[in-house]
C-alpha positions as CSV (number, residue, x, y, z in Angstrom):
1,X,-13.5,-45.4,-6.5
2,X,-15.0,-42.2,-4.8
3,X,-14.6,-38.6,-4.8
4,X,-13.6,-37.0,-2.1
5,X,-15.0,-32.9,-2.6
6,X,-13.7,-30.2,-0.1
7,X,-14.9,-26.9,-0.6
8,X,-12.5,-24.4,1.1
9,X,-13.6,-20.5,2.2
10,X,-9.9,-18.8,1.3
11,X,-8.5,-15.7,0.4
12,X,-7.6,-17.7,-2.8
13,X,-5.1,-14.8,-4.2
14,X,-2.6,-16.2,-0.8
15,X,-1.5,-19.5,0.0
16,X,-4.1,-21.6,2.1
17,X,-4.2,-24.5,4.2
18,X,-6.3,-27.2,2.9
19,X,-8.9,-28.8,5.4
20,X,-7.2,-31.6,7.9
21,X,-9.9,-34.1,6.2
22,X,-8.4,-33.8,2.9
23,X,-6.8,-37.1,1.7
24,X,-3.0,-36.5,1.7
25,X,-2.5,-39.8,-0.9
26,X,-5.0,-38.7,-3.4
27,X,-4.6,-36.8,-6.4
28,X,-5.8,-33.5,-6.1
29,X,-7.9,-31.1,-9.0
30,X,-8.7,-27.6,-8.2
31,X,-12.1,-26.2,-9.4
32,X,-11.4,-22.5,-10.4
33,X,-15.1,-21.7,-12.0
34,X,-16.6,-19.3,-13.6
35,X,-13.8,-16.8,-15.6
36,X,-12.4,-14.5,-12.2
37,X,-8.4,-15.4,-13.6
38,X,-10.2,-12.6,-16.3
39,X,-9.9,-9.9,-13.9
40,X,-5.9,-10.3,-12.6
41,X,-3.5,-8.3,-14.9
42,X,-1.6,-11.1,-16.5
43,X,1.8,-11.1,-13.8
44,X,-0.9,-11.8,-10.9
45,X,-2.6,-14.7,-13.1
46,X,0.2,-16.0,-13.0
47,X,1.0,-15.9,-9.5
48,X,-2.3,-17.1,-8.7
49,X,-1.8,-20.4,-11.1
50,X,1.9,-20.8,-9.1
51,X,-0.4,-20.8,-5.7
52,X,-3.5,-23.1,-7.3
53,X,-0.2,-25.5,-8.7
54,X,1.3,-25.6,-5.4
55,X,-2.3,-26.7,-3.6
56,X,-3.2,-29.3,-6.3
57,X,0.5,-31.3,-6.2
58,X,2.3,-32.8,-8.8
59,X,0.1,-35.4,-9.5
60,X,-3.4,-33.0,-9.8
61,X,-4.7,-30.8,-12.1
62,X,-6.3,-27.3,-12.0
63,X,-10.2,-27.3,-13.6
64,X,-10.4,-23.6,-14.5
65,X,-13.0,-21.3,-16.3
66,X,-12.1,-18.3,-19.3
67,X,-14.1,-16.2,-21.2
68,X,-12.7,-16.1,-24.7
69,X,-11.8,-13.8,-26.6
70,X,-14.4,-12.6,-29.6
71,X,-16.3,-9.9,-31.4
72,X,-15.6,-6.3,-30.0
73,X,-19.5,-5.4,-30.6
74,X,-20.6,-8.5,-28.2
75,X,-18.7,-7.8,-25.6
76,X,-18.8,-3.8,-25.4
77,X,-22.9,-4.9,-25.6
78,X,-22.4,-7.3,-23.0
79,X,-21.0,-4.7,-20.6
80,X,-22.7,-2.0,-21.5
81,X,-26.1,-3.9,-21.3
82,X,-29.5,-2.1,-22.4
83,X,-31.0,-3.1,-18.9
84,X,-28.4,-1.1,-16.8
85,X,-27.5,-4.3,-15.0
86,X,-23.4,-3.8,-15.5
87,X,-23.9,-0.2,-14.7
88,X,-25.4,-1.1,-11.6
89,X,-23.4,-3.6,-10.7
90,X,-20.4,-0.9,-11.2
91,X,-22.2,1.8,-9.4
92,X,-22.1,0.0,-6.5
93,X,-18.6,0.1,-5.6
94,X,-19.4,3.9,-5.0
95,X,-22.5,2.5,-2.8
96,X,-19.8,0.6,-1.0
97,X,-17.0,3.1,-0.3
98,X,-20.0,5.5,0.7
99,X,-20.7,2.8,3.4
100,X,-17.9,1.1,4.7
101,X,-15.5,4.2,4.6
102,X,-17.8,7.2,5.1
103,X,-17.4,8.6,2.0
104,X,-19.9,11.3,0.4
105,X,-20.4,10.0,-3.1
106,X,-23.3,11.1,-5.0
107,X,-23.6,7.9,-7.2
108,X,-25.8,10.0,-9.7
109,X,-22.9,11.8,-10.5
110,X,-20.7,8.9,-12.2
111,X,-21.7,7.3,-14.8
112,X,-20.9,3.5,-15.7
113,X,-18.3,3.8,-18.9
114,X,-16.6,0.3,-20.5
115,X,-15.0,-0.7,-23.3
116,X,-13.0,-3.3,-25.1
117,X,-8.9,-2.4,-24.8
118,X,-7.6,-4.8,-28.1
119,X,-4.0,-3.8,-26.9
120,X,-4.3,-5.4,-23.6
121,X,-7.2,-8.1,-24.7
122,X,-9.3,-7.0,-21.7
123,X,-12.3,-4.5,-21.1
124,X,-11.7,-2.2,-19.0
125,X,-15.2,-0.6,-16.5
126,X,-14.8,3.2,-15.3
127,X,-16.9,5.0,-13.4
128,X,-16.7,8.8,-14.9
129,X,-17.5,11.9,-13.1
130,X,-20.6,14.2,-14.8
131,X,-19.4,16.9,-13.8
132,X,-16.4,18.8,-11.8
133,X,-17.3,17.6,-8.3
134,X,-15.4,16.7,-4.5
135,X,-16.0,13.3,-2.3
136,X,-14.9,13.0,0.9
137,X,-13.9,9.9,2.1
138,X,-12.4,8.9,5.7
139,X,-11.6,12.2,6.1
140,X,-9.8,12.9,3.0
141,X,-11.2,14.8,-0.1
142,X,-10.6,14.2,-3.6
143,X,-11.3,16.2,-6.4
144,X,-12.9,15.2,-9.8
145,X,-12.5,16.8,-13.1
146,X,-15.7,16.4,-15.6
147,X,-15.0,13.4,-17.1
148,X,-12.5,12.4,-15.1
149,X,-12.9,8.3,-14.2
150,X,-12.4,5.8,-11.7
151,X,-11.3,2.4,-13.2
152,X,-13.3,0.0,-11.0
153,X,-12.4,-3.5,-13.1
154,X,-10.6,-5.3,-16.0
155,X,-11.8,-8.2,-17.5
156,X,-9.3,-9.9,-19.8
157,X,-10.2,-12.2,-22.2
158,X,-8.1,-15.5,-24.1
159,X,-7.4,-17.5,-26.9
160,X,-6.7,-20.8,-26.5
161,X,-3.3,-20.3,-27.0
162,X,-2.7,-16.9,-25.1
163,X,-3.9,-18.7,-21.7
164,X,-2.2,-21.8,-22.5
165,X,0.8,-19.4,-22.9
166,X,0.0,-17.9,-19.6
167,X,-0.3,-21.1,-17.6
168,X,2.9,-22.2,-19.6
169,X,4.8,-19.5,-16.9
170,X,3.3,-21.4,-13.9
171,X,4.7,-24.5,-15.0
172,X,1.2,-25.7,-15.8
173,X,0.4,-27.3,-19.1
174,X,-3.1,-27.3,-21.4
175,X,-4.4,-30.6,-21.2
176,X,-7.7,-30.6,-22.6
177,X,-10.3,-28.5,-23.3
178,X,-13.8,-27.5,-23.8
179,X,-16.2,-25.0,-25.3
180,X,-19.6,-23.7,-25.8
181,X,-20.6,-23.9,-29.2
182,X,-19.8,-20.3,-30.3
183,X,-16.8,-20.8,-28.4
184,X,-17.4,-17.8,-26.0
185,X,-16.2,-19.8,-23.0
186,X,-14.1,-22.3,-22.1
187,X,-13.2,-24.8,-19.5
188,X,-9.7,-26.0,-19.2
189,X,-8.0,-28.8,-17.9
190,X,-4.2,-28.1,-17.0
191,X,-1.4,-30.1,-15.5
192,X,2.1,-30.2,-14.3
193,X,4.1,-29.0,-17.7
C-alpha cells in the first residue's frame, strides 16, 4: 500500500478545499501538530474539530497534538523563562501593531506578565503597561492605566479525559494515545464517535 501526503496552506480555523490530487476513495487522517487547539477557548476547539471531522470523512481520523496539563510551578517557569525568550516572543505583537498599523508603541513600556488560570486550565500572557501612558494606532489613541494589560494569548492545557470530553462534542472519539514519559504531551488519535 502507499501513502498518499498532501500538505495544504489554509486558514485552517474555516472550511477548505482539499488539493484536486487528493484521492477521493481513500481514508483520510489529518495531522494537527504541535498543541495550537491549546490556544482556542474551548467553544472554538470545538468548532475547529467539527471543520477538521468534516475534511478527514467518516472513515479518517484526526492525528492531533496537546500539552497536558501539570505542575503550576513548570509551566508559570516555562512561560515566564529566565532567558526572556516568551517575553520576547510576546513583546512582539506590540512590534507588530507598531508596523503593520502605524501604531506608536514604546515596547519598553509593557512588560511580558503570564500565569497559570486553574479555573479555566489555561495560562493566560499579558502584556502590562509600566506606567500611565497613550498609543496611537491607525489614527486612534488609547489610553493605558499603570498596570493596566493587554491579554495577547491563552494557552489551555488537558487531561486525557477533559480533551477526550472536548472532542466528544465534535462527534469525534479518543482512540488511542501517546505520551512523553513525564506525560507533559500528548499525541492523540481520534475517530468518528
Amino acid at each position: 500500500e502507499s501513502l498518499q501526503v498532501s500538505p495544504v496552506g489554509a486558514d485552517f480555523t474555516t472550511r477548505f478545499e482539499l488539493p484536486s490530487d487528493v484521492d477521493d476513495a481513500a481514508p483520510r487522517v489529518v495531522y494537527f501538530p504541535g498543541s495550537t487547539i491549546g490556544n482556542f477557548g474551548p467553544q472554538s476547539a470545538i468548532q475547529l474539530l467539527e471543520n477538521i471531522r468534516s475534511i478527514r470523512r467518516a472513515d479518517g481520523a484526526l492525528l492531533i497534538g496537546i500539552d497536558r496539563k501539570k505542575e503550576v510551578e513548570t509551566i508559570e517557569a516555562a512561560y515566564n523563562d529566565a532567558a526572556g525568550i516568551t517575553a520576547q516572543f510576546n513583546q512582539n505583537v506590540l512590534h507588530r501593531i507598531n508596523g503593520e498599523f502605524g501604531a506608536d508603541f514604546d515596547v519598553d513600556a509593557f512588560a511580558h506578565w503570564a500565569f497559570y488560570n486553574r479555573d479555566h486550565g489555561r495560562v493566560e500572557m499579558h502584556l502590562k503597561s509600566k506606567s500611565q501612558q497613550a498609543v496611537r494606532v491607525n489614527g486612534h489613541e488609547f489610553a493605558f492605566r499603570e498596570g493596566e494589560t493587554i491579554r495577547t494569548e491563552f494557552s489551555y492545557k488537558f487531561s486525557l479525559e477533559e480533551f477526550s470530553a472536548l472532542a466528544n462534542q465534535a462527534d469525534l472519539r479518543l482512540a488511542e494515545s501517546w505520551s512523553d514519559k513525564n506525560e507533559m504531551f500528548s499525541l492523540l488519535y481520534l475517530t468518528a464517535a
